[in-house]
N, C-alpha and C positions, 0 to 999 in steps of 0.2 A: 519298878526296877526291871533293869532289860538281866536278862540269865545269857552271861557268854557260855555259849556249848561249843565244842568241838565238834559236832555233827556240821557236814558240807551241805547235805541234802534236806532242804523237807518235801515231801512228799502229804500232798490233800489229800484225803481219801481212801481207808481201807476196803474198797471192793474191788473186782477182780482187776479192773483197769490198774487202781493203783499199787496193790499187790505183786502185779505182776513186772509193774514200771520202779517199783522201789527192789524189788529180787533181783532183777537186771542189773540196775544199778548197784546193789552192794556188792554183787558177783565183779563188776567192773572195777574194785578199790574205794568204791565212796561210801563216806562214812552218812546215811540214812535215815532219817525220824519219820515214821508217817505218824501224822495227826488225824483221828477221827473220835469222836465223843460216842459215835453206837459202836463202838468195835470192829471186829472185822468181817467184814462180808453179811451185815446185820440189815443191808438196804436190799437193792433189785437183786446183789448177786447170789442173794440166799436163796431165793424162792424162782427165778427162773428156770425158761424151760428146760436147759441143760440139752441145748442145742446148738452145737457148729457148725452154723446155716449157713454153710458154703454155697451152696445153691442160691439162696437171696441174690442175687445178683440184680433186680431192677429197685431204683427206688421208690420209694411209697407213694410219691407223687407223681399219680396214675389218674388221666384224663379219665376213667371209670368210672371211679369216686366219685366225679361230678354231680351224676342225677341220685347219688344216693343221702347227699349233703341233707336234706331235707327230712328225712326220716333219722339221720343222725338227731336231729336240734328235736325232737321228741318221742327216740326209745330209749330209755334208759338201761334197756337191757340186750341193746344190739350188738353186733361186733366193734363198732365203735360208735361210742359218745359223747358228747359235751353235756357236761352240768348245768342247767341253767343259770346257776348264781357266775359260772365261768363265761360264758359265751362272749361278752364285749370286753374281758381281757384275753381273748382266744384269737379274736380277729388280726390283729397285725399279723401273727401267726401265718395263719391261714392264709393271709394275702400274699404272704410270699410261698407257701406252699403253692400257691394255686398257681403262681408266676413260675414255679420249677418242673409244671406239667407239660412246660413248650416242647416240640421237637427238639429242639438242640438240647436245651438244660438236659433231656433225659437219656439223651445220648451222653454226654460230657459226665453226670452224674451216673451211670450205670458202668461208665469203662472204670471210672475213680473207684466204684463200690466192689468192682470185680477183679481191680490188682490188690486190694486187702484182701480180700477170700481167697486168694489164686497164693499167698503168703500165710494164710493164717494157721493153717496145720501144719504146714511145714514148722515155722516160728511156737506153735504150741508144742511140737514132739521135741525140740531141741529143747524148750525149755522143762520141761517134763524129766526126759530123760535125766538131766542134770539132777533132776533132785528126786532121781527114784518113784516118779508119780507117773508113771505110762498107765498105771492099771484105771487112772480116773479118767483113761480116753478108750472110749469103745467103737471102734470103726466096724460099723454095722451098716451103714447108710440110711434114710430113712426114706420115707414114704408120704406123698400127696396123694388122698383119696379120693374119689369121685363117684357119687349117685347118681340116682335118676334125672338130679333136679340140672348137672354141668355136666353130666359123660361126653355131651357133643361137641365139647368144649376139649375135654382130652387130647387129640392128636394136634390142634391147634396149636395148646401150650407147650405142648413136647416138642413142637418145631420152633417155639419162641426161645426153650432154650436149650435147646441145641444149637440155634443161633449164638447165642453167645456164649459156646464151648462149654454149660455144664455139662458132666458125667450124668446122662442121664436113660433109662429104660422106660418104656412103654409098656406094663404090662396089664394083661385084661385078670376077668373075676378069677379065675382058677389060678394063675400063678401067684395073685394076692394071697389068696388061701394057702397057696404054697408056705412062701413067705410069710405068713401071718396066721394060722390056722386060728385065732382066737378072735380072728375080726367076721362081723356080721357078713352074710351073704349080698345084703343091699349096697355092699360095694359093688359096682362095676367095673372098676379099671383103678389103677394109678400109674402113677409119675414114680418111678424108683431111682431114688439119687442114687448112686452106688460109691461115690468118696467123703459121704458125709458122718459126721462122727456124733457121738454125744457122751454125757457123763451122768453117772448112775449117783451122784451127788456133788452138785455144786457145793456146799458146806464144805464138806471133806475136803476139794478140790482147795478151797478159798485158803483149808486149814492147813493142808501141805505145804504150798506156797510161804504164808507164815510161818509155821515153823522152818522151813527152809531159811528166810530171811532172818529169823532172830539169830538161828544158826551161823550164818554167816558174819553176825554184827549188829544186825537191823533192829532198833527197837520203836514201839506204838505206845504214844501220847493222847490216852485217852479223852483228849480233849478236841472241840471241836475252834475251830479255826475262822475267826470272824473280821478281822481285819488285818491285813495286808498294805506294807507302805512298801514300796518296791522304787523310788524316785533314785533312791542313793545306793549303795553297797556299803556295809552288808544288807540283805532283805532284813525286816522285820516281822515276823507274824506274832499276831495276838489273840489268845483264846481271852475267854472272861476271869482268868485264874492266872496268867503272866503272859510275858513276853520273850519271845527267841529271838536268835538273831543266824541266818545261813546266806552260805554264800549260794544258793540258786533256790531254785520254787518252782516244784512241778504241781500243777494244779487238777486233780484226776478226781474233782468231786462232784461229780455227776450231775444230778438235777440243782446241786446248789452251786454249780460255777459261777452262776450268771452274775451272782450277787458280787461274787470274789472278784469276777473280770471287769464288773466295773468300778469297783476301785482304783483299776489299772487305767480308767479311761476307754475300756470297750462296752460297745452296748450288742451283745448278741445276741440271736432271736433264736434264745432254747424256751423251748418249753417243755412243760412234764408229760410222758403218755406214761398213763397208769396201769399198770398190767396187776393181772387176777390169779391166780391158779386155788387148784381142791384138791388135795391127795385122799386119795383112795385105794383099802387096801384091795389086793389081788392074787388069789391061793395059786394062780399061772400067771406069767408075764407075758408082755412084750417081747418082741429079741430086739426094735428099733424105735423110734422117735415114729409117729404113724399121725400127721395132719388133715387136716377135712377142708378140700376145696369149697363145701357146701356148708361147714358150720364154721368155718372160721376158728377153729382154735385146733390147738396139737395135744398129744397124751405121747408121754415121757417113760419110762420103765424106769423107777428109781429104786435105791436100795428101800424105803421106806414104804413103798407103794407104786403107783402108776399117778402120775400128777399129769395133770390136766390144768394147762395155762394158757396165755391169751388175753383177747380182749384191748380196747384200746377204749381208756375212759380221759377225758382233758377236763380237769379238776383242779389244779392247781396245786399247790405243798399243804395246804392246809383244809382243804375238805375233810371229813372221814371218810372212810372208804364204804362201797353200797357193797355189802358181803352177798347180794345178789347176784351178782355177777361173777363169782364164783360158784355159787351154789348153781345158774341156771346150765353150767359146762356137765353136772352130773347126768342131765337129761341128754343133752348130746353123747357124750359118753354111751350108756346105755346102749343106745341106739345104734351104736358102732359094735360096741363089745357084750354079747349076749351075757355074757359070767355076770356082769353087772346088773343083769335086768332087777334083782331083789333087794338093791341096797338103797338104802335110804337118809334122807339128807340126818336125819337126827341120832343116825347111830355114827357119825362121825363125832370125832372131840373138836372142841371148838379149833384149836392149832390147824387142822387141817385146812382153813382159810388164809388168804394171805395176799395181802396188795402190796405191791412196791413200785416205784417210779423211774419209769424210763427217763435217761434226759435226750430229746429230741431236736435238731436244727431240720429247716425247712426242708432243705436240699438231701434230706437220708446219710449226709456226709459227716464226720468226727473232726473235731478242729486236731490237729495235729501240729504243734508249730511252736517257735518261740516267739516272745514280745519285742519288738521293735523297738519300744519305749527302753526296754532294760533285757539281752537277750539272755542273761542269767535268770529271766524266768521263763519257764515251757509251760504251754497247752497240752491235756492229754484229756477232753472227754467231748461229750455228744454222740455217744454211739451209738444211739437209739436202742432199736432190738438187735443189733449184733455188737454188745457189748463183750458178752463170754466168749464169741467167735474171733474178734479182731483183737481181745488183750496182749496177745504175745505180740502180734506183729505191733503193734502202736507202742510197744514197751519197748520191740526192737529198735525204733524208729526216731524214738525219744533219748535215748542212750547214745546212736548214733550224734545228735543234735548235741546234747552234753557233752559228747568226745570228742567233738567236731571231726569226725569221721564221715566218708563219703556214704548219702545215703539211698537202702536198698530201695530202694522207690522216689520217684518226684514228687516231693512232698508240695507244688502248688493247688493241687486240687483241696487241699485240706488246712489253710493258710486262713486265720481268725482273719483276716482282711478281705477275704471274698463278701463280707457285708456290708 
């Protein structure tokens, strides 16, 4: 039996994407349901880095990574991994990865990744502001560190981007210590973003949000959303407990779009990168986000601790997670921040570990778009590791598309048809 509801909107997926895309929206008059079966913000956007990595501006497909491929397919404990029970459903993947290392694709892909950061805080403080959550944005900027093993490497990347107009400082060991008085001496230098923001909890963040939106109208169907018949109006979606019926369908569910979009008749090439973090407490903090050119992961200042996240494992939806690879960020840690040198992996509670899954397309790009097939449905996910960074603006984006309003950006770079 189909339940006529009154709701115009449904909205897939309660993490920050969709949260933030369904807030908009009810702010805008539309009546709003999101559906998700873990609640809200219970996937990637719980346990991220709780960083708006405006700086990212290149994308991940980086002719570098070449000669390192090989040491991926057997460390399981490096900065990035393949499963071996994954590897031959990984490859299509990677072939097109490897195809978006060209000169041009990474030109074409890095200007696209850099009008979303060049929007994304601006588009985060309006939407903030509206609902009394500025204090979950802390403009502190952060930090790229650099050891023995890449200091020569330093001035090189500071001219890469300042090439492409991030806000960025050059500074050597002493001004770190300025800036960081709690970080180890065997830093030699970093890269200091100085417009970069972060949040002292993503939870809280995810939590304001909602309640913002129930406030305004919005109510969450704690059911997950498994088939979609979209041919006729109204849409149909169907968890395994009933069926709805809305007049449009924004689909912001992360790692499981793929599934959703091909019912619609797309086949897109997401796959999951599985990100790690370890919270760890700290009687001093942080004042910034503070990342390791040489180990590959970042340490966060959260209200809970200093968390330490990263890592890039390709697994699939249904692996278990290797709690390795969170536990091996403590040794790195350390290493960085002396305060740390005496703690120990088994005086942490188990909670302190935490895998959640990025959803990733080759090209480092977010589909942003509506369907051709039926334009009363919209795209709104793949945003790899800048999911927390680019919500507001993709929320903007999408609401423009629904209102058929002119929109803040040329949305071809990010059109589910570029595959």
């Amino acid at each position: 039996m189909i339940e006529q509801t009154k709701d115009k909107i449904a909205v897939i997926g309660a993490g920050i994407i969709g949260l933030c895309s369904a807030l908009r929206l009810q702010k805008m008059g539309f009546q709003v349901t999101i559906f998700d079966g873990n609640g809200v913000s219970n996937g990637a956007s719980f346990g991220n880095a709780g960083h708006f990595a405006t700086e990212q501006v290149f994308p991940l497909a980086d002719p570098s990574l070449l000669p390192k491929i090989p040491r991926m397919l057997i460390d399981p404990l490096g900065p990035i991994c393949i499963r071996p029970n994954y590897i031959l459903q990984a490859i299509p993947w990677f072939l097109r990865f490897f195809a978006a290392m060209g000169p041009a694709a990474r030109v074409h892909n890095t200007a696209a990744i850099t009008k979303l950061n060049d929007q994304s805080l601006t588009q985060w403080k309006l939407l903030l502001k509206g609902i009394d959550g500025l204090n979950f944005l802390t403009m502190q900027g952060s930090l790229l560190t650099y050891e023995a093993g890449s200091i020569d490497n330093l001035a090189a990347d500071y001219l890469m981007y300042r090439a492409k107009d991030v806000a960025v400082d050059m500074i050597d060991q002493d001004q770190v210590q300025t800036l960081e008085p709690l970080l180890s001496d065997q830093i030699l230098g970093a890269l200091y973003f100085t417009d970069v923001g972060h949040t002292i909890s993503p939870i809280n963040l995810s939590q304001c949000i909602f309640s913002a939106f129930t406030e305004a109208g919005g109510r969450l169907v704690a059911e997950n959303i498994d088939r979609i018949t979209t041919q006729f109006n109204p849409i149909i979606v169907e968890s395994d407990q009933q069926s709805y019926t809305f007049d449009k369908l924004v689909i912001c569910a992360g790692a499981y779009a793929k599934a959703l979009t091909a019912q619609i008749g797309y086949q897109v090439p997401l796959e999951v990168e599985r990100g790690y973090h370890l919270m760890v407490p700290m009687t001093q903090q942080l004042n910034r986000p503070v990342a390791s050119n040489d180990r590959k992961f970042i340490m966060t200042p959260m209200q809970e601790g200093l968390r330490l996240a990263g890592t890039v494992e390709f697994g699939g939806l249904v692996n278990k997670a290797d709690y390795r690879r969170s536990d091996m960020m403590l040794t790195h840690a350390k290493a960085l921040v002396p305060q740390l040198a005496s703690l120990q992996l088994h005086q942490l509670p188990e909670q302190a570990r935490w895998m959640g899954m990025r959803p990733s397309l080759p090209d480092s790009l977010p589909i942003i778009d509506f369907c051709q097939k039926n334009p009363n449905v919209i795209f709104n996910f793949g945003h790899q590791h800048l999911g927390l960074t680019w919500a507001a603006i993709s929320a903007q984006l999408i609401t423009e598309i629904i209102a058929g309003k002119p929109s803040t950006l040329d949305l071809s770079p990010y059109r589910i048809t570029r595959f």
